[in-house]
PyMOL Python script that loads the backbone (N, CA, C, O; Angstrom):
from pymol import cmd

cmd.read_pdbstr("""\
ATOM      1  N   UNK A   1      23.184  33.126 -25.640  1.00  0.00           N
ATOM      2  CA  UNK A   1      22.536  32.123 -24.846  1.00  0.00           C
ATOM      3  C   UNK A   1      23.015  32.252 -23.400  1.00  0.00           C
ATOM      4  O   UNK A   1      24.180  32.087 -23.036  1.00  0.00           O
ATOM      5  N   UNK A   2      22.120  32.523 -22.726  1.00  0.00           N
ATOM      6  CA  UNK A   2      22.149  32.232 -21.017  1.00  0.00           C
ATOM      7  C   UNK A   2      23.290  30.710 -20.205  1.00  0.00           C
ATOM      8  O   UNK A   2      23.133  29.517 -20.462  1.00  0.00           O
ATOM      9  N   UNK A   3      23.976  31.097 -19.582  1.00  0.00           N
ATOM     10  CA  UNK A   3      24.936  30.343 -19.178  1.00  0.00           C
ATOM     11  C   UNK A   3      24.194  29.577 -17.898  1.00  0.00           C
ATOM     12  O   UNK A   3      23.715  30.248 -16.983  1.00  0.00           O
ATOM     13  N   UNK A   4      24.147  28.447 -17.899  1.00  0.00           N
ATOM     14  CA  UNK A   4      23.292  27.370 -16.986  1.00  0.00           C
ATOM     15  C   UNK A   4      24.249  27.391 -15.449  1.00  0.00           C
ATOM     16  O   UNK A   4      25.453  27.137 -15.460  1.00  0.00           O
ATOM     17  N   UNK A   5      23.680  27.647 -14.493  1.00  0.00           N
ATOM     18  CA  UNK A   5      25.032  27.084 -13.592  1.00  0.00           C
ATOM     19  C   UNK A   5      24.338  25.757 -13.014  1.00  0.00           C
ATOM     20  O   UNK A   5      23.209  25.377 -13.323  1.00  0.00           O
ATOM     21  N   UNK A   6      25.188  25.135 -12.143  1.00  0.00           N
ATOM     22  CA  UNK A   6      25.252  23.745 -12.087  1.00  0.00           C
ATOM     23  C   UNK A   6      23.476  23.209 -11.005  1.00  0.00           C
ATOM     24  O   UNK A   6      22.933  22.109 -11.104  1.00  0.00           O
ATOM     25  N   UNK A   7      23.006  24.324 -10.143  1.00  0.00           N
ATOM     26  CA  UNK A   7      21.835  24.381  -9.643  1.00  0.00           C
ATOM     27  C   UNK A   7      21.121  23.791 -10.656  1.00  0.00           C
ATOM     28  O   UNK A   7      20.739  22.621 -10.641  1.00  0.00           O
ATOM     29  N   UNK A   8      20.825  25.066 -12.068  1.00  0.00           N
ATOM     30  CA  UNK A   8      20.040  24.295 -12.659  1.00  0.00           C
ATOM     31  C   UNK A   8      19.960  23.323 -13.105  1.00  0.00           C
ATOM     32  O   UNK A   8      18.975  22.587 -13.046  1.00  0.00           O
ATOM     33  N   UNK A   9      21.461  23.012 -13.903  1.00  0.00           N
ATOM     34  CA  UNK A   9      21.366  22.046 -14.578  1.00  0.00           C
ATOM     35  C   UNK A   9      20.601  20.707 -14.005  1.00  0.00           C
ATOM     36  O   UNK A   9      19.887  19.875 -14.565  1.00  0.00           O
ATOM     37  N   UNK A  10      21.110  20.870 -12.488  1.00  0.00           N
ATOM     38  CA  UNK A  10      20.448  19.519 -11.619  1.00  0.00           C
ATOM     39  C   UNK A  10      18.703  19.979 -11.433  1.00  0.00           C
ATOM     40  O   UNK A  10      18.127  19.111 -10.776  1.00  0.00           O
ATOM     41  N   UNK A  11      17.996  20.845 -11.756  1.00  0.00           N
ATOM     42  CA  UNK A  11      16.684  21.085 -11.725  1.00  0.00           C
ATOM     43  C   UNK A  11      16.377  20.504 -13.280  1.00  0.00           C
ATOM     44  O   UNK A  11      15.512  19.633 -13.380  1.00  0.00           O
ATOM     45  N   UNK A  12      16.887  20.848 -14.170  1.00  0.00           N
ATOM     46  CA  UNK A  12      16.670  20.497 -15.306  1.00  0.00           C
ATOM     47  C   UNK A  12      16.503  18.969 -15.429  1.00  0.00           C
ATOM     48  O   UNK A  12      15.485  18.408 -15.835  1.00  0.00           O
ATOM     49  N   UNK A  13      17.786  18.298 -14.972  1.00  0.00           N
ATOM     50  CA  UNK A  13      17.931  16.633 -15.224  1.00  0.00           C
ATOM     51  C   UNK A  13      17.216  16.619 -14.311  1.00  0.00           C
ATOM     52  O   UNK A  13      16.619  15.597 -14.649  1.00  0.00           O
ATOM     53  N   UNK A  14      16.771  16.883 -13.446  1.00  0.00           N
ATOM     54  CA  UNK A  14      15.486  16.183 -11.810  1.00  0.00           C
ATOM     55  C   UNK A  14      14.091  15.997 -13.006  1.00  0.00           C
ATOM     56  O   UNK A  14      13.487  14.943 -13.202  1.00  0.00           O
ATOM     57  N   UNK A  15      13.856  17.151 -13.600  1.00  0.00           N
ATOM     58  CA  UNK A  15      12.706  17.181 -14.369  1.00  0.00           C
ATOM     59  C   UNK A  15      12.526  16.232 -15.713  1.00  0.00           C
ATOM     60  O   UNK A  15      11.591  15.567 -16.158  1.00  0.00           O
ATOM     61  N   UNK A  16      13.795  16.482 -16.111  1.00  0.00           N
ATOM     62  CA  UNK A  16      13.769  15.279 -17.574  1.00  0.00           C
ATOM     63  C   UNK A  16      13.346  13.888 -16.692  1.00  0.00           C
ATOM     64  O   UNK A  16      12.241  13.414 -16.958  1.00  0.00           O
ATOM     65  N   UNK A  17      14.113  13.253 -15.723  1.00  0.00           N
ATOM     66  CA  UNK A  17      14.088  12.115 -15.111  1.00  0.00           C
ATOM     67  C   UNK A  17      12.713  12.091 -14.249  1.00  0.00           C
ATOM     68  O   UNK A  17      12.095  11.029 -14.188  1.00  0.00           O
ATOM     69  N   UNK A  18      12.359  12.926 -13.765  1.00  0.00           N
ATOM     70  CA  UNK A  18      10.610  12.450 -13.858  1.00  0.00           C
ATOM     71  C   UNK A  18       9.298  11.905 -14.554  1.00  0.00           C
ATOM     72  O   UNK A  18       8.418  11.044 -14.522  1.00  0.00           O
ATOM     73  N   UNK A  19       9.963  13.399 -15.427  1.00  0.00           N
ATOM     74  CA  UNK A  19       8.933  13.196 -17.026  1.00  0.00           C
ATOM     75  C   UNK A  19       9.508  11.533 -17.861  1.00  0.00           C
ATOM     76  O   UNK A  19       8.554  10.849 -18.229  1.00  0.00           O
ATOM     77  N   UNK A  20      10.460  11.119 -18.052  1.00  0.00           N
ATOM     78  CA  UNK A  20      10.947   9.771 -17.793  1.00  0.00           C
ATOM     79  C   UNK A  20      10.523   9.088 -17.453  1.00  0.00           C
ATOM     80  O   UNK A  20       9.768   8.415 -18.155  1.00  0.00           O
ATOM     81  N   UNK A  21      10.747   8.803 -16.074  1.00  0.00           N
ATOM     82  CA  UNK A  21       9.823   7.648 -15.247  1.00  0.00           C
ATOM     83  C   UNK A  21       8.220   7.805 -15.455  1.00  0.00           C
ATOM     84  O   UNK A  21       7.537   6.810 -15.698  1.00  0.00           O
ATOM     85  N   UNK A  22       7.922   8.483 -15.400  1.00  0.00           N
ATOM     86  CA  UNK A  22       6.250   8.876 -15.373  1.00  0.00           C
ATOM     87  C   UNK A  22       5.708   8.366 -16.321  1.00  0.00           C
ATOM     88  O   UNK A  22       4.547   7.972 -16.210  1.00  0.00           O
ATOM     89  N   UNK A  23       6.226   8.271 -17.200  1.00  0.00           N
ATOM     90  CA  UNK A  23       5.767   8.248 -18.854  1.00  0.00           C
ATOM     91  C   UNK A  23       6.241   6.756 -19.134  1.00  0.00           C
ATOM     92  O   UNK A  23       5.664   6.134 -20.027  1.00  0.00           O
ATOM     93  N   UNK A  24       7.256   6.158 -18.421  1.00  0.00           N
ATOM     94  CA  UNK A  24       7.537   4.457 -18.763  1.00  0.00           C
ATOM     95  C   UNK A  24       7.459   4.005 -17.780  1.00  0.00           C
ATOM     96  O   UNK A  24       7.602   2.795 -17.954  1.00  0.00           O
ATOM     97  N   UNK A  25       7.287   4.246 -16.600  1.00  0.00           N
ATOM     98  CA  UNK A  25       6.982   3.047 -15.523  1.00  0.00           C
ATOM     99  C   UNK A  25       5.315   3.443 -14.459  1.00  0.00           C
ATOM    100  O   UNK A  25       4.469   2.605 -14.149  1.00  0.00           O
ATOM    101  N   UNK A  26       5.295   4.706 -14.167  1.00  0.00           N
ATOM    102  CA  UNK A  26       4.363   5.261 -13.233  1.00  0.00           C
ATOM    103  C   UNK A  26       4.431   4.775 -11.790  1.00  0.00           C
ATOM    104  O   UNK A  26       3.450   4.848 -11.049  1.00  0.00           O
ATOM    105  N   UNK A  27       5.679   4.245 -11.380  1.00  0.00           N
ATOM    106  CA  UNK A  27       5.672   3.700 -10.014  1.00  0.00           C
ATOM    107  C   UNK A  27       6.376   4.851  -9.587  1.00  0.00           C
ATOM    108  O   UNK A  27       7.103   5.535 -10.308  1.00  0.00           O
ATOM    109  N   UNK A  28       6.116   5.055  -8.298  1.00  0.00           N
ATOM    110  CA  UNK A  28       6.650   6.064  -7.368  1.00  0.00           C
ATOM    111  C   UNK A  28       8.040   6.404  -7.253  1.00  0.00           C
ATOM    112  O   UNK A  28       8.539   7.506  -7.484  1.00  0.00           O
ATOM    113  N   UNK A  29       8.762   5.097  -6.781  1.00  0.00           N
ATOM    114  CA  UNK A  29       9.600   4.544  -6.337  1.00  0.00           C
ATOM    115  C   UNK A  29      10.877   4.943  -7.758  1.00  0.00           C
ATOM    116  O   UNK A  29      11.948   5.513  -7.555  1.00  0.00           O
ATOM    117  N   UNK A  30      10.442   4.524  -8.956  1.00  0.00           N
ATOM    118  CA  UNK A  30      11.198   4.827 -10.067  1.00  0.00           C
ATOM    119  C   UNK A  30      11.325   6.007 -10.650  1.00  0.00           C
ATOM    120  O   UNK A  30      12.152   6.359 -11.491  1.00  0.00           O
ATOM    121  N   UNK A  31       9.916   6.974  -9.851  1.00  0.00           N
ATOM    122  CA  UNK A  31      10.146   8.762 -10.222  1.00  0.00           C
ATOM    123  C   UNK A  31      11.107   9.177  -9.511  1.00  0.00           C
ATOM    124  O   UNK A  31      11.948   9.928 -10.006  1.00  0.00           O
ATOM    125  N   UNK A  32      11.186   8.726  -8.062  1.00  0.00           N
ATOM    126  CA  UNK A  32      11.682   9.376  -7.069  1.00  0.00           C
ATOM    127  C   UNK A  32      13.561   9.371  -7.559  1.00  0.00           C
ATOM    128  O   UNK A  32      14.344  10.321  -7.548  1.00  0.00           O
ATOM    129  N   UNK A  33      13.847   7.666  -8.018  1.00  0.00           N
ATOM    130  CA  UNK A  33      15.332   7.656  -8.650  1.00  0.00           C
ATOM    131  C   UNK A  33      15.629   8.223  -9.684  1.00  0.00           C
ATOM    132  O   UNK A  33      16.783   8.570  -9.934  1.00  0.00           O
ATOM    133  N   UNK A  34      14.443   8.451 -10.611  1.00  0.00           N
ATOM    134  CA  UNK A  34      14.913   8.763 -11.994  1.00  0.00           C
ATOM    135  C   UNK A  34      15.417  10.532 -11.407  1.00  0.00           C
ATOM    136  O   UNK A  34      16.381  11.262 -11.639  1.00  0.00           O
ATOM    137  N   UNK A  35      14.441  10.618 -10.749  1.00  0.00           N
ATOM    138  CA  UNK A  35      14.774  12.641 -10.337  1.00  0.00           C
ATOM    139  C   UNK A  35      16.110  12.751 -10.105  1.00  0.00           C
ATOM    140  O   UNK A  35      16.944  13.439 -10.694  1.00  0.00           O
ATOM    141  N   UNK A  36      16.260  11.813  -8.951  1.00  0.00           N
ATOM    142  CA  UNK A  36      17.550  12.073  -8.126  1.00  0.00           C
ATOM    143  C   UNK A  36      18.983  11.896  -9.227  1.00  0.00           C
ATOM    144  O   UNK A  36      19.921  12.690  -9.289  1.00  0.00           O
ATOM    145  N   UNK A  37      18.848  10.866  -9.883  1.00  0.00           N
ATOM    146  CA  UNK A  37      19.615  10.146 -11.134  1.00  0.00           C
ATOM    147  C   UNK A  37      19.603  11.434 -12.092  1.00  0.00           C
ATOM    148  O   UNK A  37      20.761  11.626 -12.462  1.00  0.00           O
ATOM    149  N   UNK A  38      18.610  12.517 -12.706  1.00  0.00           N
ATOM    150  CA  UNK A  38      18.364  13.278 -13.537  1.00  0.00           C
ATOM    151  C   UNK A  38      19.210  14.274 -12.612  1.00  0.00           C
ATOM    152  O   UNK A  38      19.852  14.863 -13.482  1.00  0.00           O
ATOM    153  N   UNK A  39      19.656  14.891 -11.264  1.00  0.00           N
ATOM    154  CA  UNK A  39      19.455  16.125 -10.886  1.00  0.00           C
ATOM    155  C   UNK A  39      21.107  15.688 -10.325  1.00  0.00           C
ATOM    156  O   UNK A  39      21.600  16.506  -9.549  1.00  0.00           O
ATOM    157  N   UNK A  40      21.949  14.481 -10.670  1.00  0.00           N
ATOM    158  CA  UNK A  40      23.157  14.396  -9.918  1.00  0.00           C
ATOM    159  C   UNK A  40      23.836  14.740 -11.587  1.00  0.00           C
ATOM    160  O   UNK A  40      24.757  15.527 -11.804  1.00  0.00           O
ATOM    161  N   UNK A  41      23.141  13.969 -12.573  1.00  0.00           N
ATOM    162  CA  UNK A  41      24.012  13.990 -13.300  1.00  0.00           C
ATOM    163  C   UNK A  41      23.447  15.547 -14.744  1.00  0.00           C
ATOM    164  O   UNK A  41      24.019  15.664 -15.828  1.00  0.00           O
ATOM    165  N   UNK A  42      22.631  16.188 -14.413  1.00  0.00           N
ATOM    166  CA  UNK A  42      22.538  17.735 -14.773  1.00  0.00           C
ATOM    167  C   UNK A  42      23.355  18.581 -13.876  1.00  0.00           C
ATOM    168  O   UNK A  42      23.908  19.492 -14.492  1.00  0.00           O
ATOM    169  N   UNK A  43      23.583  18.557 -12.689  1.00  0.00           N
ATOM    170  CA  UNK A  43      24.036  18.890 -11.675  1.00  0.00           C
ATOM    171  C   UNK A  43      25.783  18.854 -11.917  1.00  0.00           C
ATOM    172  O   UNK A  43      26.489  19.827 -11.651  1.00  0.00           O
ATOM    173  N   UNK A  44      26.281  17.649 -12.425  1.00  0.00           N
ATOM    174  CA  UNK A  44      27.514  17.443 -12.903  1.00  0.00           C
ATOM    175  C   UNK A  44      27.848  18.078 -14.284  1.00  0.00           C
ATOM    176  O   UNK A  44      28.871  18.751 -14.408  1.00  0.00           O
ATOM    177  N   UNK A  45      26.992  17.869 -15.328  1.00  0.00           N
ATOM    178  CA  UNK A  45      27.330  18.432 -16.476  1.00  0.00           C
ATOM    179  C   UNK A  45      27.446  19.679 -15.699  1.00  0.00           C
ATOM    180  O   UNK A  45      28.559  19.973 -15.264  1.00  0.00           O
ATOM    181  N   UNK A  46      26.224  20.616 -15.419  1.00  0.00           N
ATOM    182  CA  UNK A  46      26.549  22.213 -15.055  1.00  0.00           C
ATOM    183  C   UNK A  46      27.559  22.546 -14.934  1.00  0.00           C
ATOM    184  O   UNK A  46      27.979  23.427 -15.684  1.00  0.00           O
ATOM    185  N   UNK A  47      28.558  21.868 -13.733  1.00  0.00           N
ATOM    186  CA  UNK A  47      29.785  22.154 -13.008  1.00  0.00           C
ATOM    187  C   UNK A  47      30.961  21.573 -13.797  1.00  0.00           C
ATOM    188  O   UNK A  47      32.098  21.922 -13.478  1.00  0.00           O
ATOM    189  N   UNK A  48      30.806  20.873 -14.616  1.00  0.00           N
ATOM    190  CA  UNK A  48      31.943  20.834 -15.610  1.00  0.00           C
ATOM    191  C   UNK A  48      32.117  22.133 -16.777  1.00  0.00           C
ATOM    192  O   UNK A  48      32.940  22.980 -17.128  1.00  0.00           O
ATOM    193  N   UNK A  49      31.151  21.791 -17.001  1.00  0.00           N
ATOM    194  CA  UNK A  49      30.812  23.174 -17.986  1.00  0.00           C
ATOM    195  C   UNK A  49      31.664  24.453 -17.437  1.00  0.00           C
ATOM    196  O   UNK A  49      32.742  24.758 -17.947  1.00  0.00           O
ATOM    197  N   UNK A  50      31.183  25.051 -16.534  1.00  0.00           N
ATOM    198  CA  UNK A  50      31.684  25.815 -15.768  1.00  0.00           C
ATOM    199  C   UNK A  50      33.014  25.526 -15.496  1.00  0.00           C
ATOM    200  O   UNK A  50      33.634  26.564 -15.729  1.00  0.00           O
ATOM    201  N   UNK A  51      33.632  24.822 -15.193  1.00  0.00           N
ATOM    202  CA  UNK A  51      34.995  24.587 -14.431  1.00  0.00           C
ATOM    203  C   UNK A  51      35.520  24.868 -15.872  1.00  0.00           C
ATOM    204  O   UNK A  51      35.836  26.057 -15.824  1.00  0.00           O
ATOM    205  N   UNK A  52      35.770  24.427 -17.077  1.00  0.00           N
ATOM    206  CA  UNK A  52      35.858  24.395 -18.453  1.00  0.00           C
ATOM    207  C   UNK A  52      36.260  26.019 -18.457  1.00  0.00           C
ATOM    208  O   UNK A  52      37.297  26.612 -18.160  1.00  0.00           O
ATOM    209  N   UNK A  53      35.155  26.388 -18.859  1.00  0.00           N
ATOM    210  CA  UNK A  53      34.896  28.048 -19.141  1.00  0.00           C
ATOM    211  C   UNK A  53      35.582  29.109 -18.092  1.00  0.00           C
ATOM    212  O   UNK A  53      35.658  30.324 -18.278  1.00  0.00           O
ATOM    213  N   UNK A  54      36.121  28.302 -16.817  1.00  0.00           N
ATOM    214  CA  UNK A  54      36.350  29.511 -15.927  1.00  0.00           C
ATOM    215  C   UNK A  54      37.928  29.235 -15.608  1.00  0.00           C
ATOM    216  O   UNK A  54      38.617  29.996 -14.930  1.00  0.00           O
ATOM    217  N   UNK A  55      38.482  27.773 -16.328  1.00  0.00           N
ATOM    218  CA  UNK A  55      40.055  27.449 -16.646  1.00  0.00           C
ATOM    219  C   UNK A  55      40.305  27.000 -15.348  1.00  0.00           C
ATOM    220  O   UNK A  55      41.320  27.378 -14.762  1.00  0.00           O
ATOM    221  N   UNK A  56      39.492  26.226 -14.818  1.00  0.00           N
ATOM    222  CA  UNK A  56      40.127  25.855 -13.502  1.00  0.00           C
ATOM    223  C   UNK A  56      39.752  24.286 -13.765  1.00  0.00           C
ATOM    224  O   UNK A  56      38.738  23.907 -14.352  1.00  0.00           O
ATOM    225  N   UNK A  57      41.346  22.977 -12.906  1.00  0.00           N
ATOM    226  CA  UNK A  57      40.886  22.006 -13.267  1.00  0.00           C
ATOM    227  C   UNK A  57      39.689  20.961 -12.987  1.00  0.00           C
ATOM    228  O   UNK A  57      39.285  21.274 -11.868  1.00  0.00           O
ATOM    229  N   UNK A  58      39.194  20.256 -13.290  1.00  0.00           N
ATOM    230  CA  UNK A  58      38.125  19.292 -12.761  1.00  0.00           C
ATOM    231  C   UNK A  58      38.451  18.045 -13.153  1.00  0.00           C
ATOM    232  O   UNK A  58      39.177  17.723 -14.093  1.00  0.00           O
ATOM    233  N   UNK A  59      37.851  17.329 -12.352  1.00  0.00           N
ATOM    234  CA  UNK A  59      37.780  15.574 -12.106  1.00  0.00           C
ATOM    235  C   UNK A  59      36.968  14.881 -13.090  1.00  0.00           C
ATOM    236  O   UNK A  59      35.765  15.137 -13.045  1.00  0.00           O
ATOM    237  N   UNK A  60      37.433  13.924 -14.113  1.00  0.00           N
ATOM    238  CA  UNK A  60      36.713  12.990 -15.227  1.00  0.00           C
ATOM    239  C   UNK A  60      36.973  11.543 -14.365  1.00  0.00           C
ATOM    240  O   UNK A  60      37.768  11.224 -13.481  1.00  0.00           O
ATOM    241  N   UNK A  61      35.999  10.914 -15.015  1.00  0.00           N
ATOM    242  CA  UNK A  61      36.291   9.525 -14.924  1.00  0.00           C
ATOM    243  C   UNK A  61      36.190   8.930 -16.291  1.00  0.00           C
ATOM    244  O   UNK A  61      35.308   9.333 -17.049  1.00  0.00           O
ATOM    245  N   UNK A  62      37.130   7.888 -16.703  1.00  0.00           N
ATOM    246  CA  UNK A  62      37.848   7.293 -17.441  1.00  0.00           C
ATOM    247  C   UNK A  62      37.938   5.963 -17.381  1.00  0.00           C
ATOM    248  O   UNK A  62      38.817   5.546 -16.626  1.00  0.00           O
ATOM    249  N   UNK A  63      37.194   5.043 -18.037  1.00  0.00           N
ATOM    250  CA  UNK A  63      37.976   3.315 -17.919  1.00  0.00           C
ATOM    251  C   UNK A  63      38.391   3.517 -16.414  1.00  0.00           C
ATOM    252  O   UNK A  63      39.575   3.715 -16.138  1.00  0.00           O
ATOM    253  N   UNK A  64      37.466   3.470 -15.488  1.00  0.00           N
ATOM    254  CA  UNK A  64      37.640   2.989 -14.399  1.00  0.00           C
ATOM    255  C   UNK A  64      38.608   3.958 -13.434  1.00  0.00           C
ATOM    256  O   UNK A  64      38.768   3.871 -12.217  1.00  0.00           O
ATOM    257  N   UNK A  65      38.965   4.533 -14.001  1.00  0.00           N
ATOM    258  CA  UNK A  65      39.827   5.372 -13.173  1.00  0.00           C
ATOM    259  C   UNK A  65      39.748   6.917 -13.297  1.00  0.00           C
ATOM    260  O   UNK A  65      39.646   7.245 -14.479  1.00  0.00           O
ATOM    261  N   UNK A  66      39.764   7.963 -12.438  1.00  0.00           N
ATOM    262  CA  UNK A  66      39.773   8.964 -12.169  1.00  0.00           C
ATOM    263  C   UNK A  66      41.292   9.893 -12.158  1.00  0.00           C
ATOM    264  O   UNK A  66      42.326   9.756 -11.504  1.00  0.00           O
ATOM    265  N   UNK A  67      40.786  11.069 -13.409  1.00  0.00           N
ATOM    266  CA  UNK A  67      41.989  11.804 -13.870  1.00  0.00           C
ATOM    267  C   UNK A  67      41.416  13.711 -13.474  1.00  0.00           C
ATOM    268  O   UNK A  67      40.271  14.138 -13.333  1.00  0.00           O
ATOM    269  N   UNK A  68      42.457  14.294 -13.416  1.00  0.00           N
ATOM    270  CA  UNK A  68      42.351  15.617 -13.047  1.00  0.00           C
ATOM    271  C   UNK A  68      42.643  16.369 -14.114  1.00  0.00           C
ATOM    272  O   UNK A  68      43.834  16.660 -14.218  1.00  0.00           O
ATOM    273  N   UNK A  69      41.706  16.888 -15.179  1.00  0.00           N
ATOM    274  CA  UNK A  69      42.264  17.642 -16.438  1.00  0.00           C
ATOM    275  C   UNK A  69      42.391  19.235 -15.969  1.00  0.00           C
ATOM    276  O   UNK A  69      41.642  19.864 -15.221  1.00  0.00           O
ATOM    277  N   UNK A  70      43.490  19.637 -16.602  1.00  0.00           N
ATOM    278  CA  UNK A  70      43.955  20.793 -16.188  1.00  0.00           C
ATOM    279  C   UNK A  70      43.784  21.603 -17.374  1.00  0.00           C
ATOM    280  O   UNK A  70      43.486  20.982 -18.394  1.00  0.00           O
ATOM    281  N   UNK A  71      43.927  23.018 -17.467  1.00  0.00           N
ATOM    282  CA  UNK A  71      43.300  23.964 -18.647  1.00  0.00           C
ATOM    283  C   UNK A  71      43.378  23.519 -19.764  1.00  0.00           C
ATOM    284  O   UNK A  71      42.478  23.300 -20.575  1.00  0.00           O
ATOM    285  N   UNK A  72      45.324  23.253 -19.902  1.00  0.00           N
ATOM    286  CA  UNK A  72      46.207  23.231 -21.104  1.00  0.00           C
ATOM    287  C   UNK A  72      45.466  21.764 -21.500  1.00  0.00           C
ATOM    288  O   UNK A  72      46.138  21.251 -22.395  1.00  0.00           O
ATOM    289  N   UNK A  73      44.566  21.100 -21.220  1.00  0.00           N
ATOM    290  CA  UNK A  73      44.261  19.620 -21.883  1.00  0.00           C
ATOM    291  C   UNK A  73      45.123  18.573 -21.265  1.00  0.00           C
ATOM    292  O   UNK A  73      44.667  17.493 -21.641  1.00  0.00           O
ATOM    293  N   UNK A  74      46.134  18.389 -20.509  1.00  0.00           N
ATOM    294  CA  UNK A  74      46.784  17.518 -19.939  1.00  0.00           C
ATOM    295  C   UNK A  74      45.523  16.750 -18.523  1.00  0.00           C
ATOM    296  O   UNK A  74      44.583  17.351 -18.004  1.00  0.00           O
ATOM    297  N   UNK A  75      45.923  15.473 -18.277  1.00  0.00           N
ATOM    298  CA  UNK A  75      45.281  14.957 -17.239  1.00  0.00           C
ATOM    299  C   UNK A  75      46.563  14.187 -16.755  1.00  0.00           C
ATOM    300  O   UNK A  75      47.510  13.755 -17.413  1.00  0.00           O
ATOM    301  N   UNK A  76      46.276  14.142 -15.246  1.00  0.00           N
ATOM    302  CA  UNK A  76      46.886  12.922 -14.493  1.00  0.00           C
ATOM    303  C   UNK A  76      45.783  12.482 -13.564  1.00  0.00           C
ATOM    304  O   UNK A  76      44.794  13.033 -13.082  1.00  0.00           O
ATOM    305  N   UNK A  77      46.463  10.972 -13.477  1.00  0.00           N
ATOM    306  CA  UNK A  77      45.610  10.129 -12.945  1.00  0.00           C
ATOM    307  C   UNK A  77      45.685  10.412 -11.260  1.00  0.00           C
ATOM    308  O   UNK A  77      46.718  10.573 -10.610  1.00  0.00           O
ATOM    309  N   UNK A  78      44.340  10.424 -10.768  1.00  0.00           N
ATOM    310  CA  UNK A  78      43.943  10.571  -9.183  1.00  0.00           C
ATOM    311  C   UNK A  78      44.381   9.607  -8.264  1.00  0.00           C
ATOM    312  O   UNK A  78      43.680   8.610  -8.434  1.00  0.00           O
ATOM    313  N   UNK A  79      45.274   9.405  -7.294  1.00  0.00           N
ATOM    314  CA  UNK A  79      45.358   8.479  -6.703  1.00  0.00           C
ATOM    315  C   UNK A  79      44.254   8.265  -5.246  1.00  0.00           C
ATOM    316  O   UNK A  79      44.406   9.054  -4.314  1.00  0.00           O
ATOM    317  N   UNK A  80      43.339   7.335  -5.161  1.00  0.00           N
ATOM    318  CA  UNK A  80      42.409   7.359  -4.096  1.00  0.00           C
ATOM    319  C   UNK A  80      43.006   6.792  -2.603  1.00  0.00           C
ATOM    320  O   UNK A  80      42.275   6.771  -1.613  1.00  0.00           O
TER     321      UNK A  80
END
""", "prot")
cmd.dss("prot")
cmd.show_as("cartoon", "prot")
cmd.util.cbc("prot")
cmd.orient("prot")
């Protein structure tokens, strides 16, 4: 199977979240968010995915708070 990078993934969720809105509301206004809403968070899966597979750490959010998981499975918490 073909490895997604994070571009698509956010083309992918832009498209689910159209076909979405289109199909339960038909207002403009709710295609235009559902896309944007579909293409941040395909866009995020992609790049986790990736960060995962390539052993480098990335940023989760958690009960409100933001942790940095590192290869070995350990996280510490982000201070903002």
């Amino acid at each position: 199977m073909k490895k997604l990078h994070a571009g698509e993934g956010a083309l992918i969720g832009a498209a689910v979240g159209i076909a979405v809105a289109a199909s339960v509301s038909g207002k403009r206004n709710a295609v235009i968010i559902s896309a944007l809403a579909g293409a941040v968070i395909g866009g995020a899966i992609g790049a986790q995915v990736r960060a995962k597979g390539n052993r480098i750490p990335y940023i989760v959010a958690d009960s409100g708070s933001l942790f940095k998981v590192y290869p070995d499975g350990s996280r510490r918490k982000v201070r903002i």
